[in-house]
N, C-alpha and C positions, 0 to 999 in steps of 0.2 A: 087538159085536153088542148090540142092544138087550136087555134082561132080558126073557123069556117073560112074566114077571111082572106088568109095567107095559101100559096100554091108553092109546090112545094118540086123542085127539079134537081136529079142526081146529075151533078157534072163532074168528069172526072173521078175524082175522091171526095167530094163533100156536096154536101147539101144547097142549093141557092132558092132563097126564098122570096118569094114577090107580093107584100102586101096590097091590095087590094083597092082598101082604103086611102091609103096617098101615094101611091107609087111609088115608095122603097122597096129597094131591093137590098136584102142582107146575105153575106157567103159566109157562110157557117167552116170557118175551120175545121179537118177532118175528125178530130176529137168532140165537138161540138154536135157534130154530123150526126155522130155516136150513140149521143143523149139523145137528138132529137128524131132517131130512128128509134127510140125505144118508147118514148110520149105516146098512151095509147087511149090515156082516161081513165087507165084500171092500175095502172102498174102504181106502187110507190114510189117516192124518192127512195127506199133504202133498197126497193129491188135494180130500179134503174141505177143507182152508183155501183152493186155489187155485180151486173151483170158488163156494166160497161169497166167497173177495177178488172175483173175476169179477162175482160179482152186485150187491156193491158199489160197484165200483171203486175200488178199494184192496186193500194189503198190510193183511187181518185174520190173519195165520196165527197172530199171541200170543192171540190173542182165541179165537180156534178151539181151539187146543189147550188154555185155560182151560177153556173150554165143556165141553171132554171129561174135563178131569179133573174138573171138578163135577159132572158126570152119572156117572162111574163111585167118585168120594166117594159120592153120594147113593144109592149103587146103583141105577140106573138100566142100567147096561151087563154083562154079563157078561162073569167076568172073562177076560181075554186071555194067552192064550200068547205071543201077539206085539205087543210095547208099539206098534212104529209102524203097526198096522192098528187098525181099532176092531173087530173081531171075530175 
């Protein structure tokens, strides 16, 4: 699940997010954007990689599940009881 913490602005084509906590701000590449419009607390990681490969068209699932472990590194996601769902 996303962190309480983090606000979250569509500009353009990607996501820009503003930490709360220390005042960073991170711009999510549109690909990234991707993953973290799909972050809902329910979803899995293997629905999230197969609906965002979908949008693609391609096998991104190493890409996807990079994606979340840098956003739960950056503290971006709260942390999870259950490593294969994102919330």
């Amino acid at each position: 699940m996303r962190s309480a913490a983090i606000e979250s602005a569509w500009v353009v084509d990607r996501y820009v997010l503003f930490d709360e906590r220390d005042g960073v701000v991170h711009e999510l590449n549109p690909s990234a954007s991707a993953v973290w419009e799909l972050i809902d607390g329910a979803r899995p990681l293997s629905a999230i990689a197969a609906e965002v490969s979908a949008l693609v068209g391609a096998d991104v699932s190493e890409s996807v599940a990079t994606a979340l472990a840098e956003f739960r590194d950056a503290g971006l996601l709260e942390p999870s009881l259950d490593d294969r769902a994102c919330g």
